[in-house]
C-alpha positions in Angstrom: -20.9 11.4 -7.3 -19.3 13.0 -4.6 -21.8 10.9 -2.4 -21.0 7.5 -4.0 -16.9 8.4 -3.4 -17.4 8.9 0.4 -19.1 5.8 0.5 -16.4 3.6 -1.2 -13.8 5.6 0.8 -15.1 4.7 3.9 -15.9 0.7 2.9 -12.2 0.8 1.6 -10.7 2.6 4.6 -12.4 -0.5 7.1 -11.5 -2.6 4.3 -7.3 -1.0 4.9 -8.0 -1.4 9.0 -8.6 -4.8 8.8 -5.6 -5.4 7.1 -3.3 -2.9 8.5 -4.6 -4.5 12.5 -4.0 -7.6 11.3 -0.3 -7.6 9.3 0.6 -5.3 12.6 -0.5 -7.8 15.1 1.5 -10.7 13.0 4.7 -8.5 12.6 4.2 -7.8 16.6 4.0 -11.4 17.7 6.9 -12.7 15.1 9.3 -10.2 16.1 8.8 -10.7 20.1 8.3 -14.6 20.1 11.1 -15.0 17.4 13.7 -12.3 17.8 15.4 -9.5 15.1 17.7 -13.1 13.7 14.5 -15.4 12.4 12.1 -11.7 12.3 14.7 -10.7 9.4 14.5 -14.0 7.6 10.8 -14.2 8.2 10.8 -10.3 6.8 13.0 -11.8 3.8 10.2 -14.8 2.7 7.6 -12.4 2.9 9.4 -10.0 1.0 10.1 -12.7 -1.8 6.6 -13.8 -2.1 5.4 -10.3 -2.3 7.9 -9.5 -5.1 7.5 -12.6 -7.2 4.1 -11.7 -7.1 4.2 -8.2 -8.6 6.7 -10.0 -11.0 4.0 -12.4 -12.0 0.8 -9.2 -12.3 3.3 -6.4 -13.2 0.5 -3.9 -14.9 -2.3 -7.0 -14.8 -4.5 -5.2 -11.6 -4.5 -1.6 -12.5 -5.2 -2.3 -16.6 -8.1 -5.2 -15.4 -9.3 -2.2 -12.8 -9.2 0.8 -15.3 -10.9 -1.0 -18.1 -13.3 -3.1 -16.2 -14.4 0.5 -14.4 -14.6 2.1 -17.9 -17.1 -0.6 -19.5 -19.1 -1.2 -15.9 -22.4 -0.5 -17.9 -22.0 -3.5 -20.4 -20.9 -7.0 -20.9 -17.7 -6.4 -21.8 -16.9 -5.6 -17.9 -17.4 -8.9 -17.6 -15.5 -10.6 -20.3 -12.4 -8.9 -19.3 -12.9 -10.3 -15.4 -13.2 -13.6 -17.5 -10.1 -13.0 -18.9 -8.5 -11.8 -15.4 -9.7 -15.1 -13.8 -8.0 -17.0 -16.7 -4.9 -15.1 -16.6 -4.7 -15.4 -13.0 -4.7 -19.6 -12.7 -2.2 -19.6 -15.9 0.2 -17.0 -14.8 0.2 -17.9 -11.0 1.2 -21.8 -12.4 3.7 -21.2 -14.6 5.6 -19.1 -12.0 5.7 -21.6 -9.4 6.9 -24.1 -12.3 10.0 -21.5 -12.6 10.4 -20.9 -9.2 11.1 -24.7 -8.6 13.7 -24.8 -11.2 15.5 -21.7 -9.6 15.3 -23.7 -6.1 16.2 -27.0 -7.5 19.2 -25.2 -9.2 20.9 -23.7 -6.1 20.3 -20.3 -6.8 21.7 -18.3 -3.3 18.2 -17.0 -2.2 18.8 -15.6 1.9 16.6 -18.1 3.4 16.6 -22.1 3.9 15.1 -24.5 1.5 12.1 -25.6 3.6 11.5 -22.0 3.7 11.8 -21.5 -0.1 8.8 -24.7 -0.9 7.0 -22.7 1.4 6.6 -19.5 -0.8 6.7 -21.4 -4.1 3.4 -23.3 -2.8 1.9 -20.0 -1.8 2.6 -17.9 -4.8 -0.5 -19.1 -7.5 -2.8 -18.5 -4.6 -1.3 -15.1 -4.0 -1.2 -13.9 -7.6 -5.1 -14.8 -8.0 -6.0 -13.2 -4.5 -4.3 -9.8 -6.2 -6.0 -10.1 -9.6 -9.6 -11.1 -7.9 -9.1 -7.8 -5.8 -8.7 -5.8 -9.0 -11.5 -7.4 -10.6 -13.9 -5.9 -7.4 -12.2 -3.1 -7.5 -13.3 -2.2 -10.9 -16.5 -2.9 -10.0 -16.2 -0.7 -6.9 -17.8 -3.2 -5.2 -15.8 -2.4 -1.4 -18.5 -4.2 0.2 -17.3 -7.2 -1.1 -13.8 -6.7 -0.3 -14.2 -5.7 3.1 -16.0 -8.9 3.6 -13.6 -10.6 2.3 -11.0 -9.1 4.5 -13.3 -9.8 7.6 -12.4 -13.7 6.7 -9.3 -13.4 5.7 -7.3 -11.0 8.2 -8.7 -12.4 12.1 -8.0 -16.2 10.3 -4.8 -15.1 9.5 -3.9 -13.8 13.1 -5.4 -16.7 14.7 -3.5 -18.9 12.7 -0.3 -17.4 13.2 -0.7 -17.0 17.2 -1.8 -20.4 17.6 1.6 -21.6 15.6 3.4 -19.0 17.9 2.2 -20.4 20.8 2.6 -23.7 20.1 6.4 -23.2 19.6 6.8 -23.2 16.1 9.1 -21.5 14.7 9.4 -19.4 11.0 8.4 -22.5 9.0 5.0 -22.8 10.6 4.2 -19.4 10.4 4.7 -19.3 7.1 2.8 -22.2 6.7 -0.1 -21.4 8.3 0.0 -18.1 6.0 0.4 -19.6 3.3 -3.2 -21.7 4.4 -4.7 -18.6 4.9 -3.9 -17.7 1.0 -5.6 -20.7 -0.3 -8.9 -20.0 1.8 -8.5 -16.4 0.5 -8.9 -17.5 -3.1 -12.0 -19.6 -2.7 -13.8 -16.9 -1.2 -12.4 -14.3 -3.8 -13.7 -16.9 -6.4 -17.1 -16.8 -4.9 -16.8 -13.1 -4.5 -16.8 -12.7 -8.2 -18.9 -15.3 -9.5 -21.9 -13.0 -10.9 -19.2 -10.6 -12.0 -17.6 -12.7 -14.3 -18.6 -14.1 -17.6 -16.8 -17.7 -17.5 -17.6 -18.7 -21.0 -17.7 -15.3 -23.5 -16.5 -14.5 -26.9 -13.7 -12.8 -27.2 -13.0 -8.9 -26.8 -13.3 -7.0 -30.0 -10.1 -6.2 -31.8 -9.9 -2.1 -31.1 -10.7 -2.8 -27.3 -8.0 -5.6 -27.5 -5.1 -3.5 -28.8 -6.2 -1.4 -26.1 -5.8 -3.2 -23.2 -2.4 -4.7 -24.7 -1.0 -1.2 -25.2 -1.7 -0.5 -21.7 -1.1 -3.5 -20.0 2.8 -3.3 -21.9 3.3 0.3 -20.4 1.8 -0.6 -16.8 4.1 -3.7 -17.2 7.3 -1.4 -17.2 5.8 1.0 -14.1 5.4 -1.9 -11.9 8.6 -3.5 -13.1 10.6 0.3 -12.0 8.0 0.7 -9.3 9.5 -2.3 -7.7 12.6 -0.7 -7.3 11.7 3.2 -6.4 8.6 2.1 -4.0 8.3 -1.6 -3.2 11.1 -3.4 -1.2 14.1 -3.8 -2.9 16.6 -2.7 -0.4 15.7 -6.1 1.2 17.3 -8.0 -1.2 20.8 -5.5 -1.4 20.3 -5.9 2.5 20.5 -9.3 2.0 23.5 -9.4 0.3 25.7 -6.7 2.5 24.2 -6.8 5.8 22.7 -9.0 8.5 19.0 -11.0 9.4 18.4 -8.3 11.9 18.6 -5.4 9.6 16.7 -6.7 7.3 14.4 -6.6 10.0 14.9 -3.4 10.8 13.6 -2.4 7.6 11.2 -4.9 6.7 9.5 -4.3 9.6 9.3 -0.4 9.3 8.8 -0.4 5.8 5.2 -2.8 6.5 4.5 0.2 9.2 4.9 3.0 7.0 2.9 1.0 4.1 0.0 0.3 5.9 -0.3 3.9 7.7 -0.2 5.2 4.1 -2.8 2.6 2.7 -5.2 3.4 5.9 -6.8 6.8 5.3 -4.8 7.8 2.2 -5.2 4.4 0.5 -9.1 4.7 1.5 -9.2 7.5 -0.4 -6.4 6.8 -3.1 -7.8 3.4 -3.9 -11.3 4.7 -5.0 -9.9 7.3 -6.8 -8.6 5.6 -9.5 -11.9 3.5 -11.0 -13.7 6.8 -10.1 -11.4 8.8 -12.7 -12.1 6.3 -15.3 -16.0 6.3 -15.1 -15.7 10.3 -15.5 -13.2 10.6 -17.9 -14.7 7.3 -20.1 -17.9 9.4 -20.0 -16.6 12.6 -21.9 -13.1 12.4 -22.2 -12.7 16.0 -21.1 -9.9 16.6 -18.0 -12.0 19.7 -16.6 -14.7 16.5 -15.4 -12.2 15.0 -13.3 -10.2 18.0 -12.1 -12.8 18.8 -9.3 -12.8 15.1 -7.9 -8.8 15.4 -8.2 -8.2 18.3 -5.9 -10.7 17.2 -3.0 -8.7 14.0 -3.0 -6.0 15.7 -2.7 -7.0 18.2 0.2 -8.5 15.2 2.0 -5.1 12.8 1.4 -3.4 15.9 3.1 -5.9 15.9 6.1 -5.5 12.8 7.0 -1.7 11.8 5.9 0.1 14.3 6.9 -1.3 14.6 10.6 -0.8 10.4 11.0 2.7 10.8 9.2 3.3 13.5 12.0 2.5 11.6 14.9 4.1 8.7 13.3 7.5 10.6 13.3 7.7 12.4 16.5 6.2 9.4 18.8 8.0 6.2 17.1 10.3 5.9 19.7 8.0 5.0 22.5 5.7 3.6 19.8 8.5 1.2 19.0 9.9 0.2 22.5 5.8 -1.0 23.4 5.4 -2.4 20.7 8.3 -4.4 19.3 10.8 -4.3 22.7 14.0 -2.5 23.6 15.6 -4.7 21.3 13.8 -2.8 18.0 15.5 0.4 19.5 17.8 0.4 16.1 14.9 0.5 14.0 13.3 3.7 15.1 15.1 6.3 12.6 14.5 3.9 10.1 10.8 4.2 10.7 11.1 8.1 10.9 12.0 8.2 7.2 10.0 5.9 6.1 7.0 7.5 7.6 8.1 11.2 6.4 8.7 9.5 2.7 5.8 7.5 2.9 3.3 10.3 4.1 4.8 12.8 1.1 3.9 9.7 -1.2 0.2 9.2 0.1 -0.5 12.5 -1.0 0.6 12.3 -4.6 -1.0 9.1 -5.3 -3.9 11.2 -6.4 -1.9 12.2 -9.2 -0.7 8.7 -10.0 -4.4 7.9 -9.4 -5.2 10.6 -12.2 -2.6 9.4 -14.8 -4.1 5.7 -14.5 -7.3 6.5 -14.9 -7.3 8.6 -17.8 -4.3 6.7 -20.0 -1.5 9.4 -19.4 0.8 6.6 -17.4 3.9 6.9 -20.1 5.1 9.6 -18.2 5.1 7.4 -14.8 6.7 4.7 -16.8 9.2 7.5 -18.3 10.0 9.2 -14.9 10.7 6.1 -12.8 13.0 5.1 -15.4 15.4 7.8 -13.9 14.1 7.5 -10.4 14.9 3.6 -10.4 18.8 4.2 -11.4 19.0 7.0 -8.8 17.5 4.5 -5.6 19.7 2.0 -7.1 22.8 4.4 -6.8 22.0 5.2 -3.6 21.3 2.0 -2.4 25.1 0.9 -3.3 26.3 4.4 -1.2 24.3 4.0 1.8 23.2 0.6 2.8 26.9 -0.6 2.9 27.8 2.0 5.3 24.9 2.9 7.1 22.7 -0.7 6.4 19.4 -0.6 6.8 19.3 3.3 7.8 20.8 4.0 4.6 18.6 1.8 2.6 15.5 4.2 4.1 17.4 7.1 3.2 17.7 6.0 -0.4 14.5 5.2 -0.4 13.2 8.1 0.8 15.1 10.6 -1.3 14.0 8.4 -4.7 10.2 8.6 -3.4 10.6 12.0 -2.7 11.2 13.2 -5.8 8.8 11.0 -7.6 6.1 12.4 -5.9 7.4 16.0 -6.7 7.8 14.9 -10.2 4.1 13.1 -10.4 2.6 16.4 -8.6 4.4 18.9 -11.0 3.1 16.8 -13.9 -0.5 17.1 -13.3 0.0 20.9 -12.6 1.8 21.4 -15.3 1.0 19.4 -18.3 -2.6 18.8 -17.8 -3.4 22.3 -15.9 -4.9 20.3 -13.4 -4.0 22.8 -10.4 -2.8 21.4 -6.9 -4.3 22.9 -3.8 -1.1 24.3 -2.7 -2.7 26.4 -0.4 -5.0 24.2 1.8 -2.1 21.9 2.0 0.4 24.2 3.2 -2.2 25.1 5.6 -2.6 21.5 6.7 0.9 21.2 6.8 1.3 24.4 8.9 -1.1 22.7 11.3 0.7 19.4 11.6 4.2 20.9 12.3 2.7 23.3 15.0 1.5 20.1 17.0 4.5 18.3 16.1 6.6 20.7 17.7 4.3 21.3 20.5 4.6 17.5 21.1 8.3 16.8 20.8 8.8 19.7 23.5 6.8 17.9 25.7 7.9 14.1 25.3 11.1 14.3 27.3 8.9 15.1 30.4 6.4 12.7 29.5 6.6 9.2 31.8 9.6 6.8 31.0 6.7 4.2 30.5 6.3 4.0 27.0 2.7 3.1 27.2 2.5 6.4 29.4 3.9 8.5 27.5 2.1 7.4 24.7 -1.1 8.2 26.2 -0.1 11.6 27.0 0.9 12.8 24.0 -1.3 11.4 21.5 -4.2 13.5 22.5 -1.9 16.0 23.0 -1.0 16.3 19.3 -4.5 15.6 18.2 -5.5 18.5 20.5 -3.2 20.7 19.0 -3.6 19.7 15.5 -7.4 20.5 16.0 -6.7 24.0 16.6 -4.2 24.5 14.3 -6.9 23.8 11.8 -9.3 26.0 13.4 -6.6 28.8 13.2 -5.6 28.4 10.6 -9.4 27.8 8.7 -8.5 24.8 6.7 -12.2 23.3 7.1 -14.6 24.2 4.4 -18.4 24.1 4.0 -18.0 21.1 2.1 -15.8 19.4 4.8 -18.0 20.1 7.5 -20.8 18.9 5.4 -19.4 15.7 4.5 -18.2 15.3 8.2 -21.8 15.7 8.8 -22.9 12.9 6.5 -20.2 10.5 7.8 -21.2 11.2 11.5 -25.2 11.0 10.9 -24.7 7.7 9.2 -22.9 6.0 11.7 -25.6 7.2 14.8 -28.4 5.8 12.1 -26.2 2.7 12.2 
């Protein structure tokens, strides 16, 4: 078992690197070529498109992943990707129907028309790219959707330099991703094509009331999780402060994401199909603690160490990447990175309420999280813009993950490692400080000082682990199987 999770992890984890590379080469190239004014409204499009599209799923990927994973040995895996395929074309449709009446209406959304008909068009293709994703997912086929991300992510960054380069502005970049979403879909279609029974009878009543039930409750979490987790300070930005603020935060906000879905999400986004194979097997919790709590020790080894760097080296991270005029957006990506990298370790526990049924109490708890962001959201981002709209994110993520982690503990006696991680933890704020004593001497060159330092908190990170003897016999050994399979590659 243990073998078969490594192996997804690390087909999921090139699977995240391709996409992380790529959205960070496009967010590079848009904010230099175009400038914090048209980066904020490109920031704002993409933010619409990605919302409207969680709208439109809401709990339709993680239900399709949980009980496609749960009935992988029989047919009815298949009839539900069926039914995922159909939902998918119907759903994506009637959105864009809706989103042309808002439009035509002259409801004040922050961007220009043209820019509007762009996301409208793009919106069925990115609603049936998420739910084919799900589909594999449940499958835990990762081969597949790493090859699929091999197509889609370098196309996408050709596309977008090529318009850069040409002189286009917003409207063809947008364009040319939108493209990119179309050709995505074909070759998620083909992905799934002997996954998917196009023409079978219909699911059995019991299963049927089951996947309604939790389709209704994963509806609300996404719906809340939209406000505690996903970006909806960009719209309150967009209403009480300016294009390049929203950039600010858009921009950090895709940084801090994809760090946390690198590593972590490797690890996180097997976990969950993983759960529901063990728990659909016996339905006892003691079957999946074990495969819990090494996710959890492994999230911690690699998220908090990259959530480290990413907080004491963002400045000259920032100024090489994005330009002196980013400078602004740098404690904004501190919080972001410290919230996000406190996150990526409890979405093992979120992973472990999906998979075995329990997500009430996620739906129950961001209930209360999602009026406290929204409360601070109306203190903060007025004064402080898009530095307050991190910090009220930050505190509202925070305390979700506390309240996830506690849960598990708690309620299920699923224990937390609280040890190794504190160990970890130890580690990481040894070579933090180590580091942040020695980056006012580094060079004034970014690039410089970014070289320096790096190794220097890897260096010290290493030995803080060594001290400290986080490592285990079953680390090393898997370390072991990782590193002898790539020099047999």
């Amino acid at each position: 078992m243990h073998k078969t999770l490594a192996r997804s992890t690390e087909l999921n984890f090139f699977s995240q690197l391709t996409v992380t590379a790529s959205a960070f080469v496009i967010s590079v190239a848009v904010a230099r070529q175009l400038g914090p004014e048209a980066a904020g409204i490109f920031g704002y499009c993409t933010w619409l498109l990605g919302v409207v599209t969680a709208l439109v799923t809401l709990g339709g990927p993680n239900a399709i992943t949980r009980f496609i994973a749960a009935h992988e040995e029989s047919s009815t895996a298949d009839q539900i990707a069926g039914r995922a395929v159909r939902l998918g074309l119907g759903v994506g449709m009637a959105a864009t129907v809706v989103l042309v009446i808002l439009v035509r209406a002259g409801v004040p959304f922050a961007a220009p028309r043209p820019l509007l008909w762009i996301v409208v068009a793009t919106v069925p293709w990115a609603v049936w790219n998420t739910l084919l994703l799900s589909i594999l997912t449940g499958r835990r086929r990762f081969d597949r959707i790493l090859l699929l991300q091999l197509l889609q992510a370098p196309l996408g960054v050709a596309a977008v330099l090529l318009c850069l380069w040409r002189g286009t502005s917003v409207y063809g970049v947008l364009l040319a991703m939108g493209g990119v979403a179309c050709f995505a879909t074909g070759c998620g279609l083909s992905a799934v094509r002997d996954l998917v029974a196009w023409r079978a009878p219909p699911l059995d009543t019991a299963l049927r009331q089951q996947v309604r039930s939790a389709l209704l409750a994963l509806s609300g979490i996404l719906f809340l999780d939209l406000v505690v987790w996903q970006r909806s300070e960009v719209f309150l930005l967009s209403l009480w402060s300016t294009a390049p603020q929203i950039a600010f935060y858009s921009i950090a906000y895709a940084l801090s994401l994809r760090a946390a879905m690198l590593l972590p999400g490797a690890i996180a986004g097997v976990l969950l199909p993983q759960i529901a194979v063990l728990y659909a097997g016996r339905g006892r919790l003691q079957d999946v603690s074990p495969t819990y709590q090494r996710a959890v020790r492994y999230l911690a080894l690699v998220s908090l160490p990259l959530g480290g760097v990413g907080v004491v080296l963002a400045r000259p991270a920032v100024a090489l990447a994005y330009g002196d005029g980013y400078e602004p957006m740098v404690p904004v990506l501190q919080v972001l990175v410290a919230a996000g990298t406190v996150g990526a370790i409890a979405a093992a526990a979120s992973s472990l309420l999906y998979g075995i049924g329990r997500q009430n109490f996620i739906l129950v708890a961001l209930i209360g999280l999602a009026v406290l962001n929204l409360a601070l959201d109306f203190v903060m981002i007025p004064r402080y813009a898009a530095f307050g709209a991190a910090i009220a994110k930050g505190v509202a993520q925070g305390l979700g993950s506390a309240a996830g982690v506690l849960y598990v503990s708690r309620a299920l006696g699923i224990a937390f490692p609280w040890r190794d991680v504190g160990r970890i933890a130890l580690a990481v704020a040894g070579a933090m400080a180590v580091t942040a004593a020695l980056l006012p001497h580094a060079p004034a060159s970014p690039s410089l000082g970014l070289a320096l330092c790096t190794p220097v908190f890897a260096a010290c990170f290493a030995l803080g682990l060594k001290f400290l003897r986080v490592m285990n016999r079953d680390d090393l050994a898997l370390w072991h199987r990782f590193r002898t399979g790539w020099q047999r590659r």
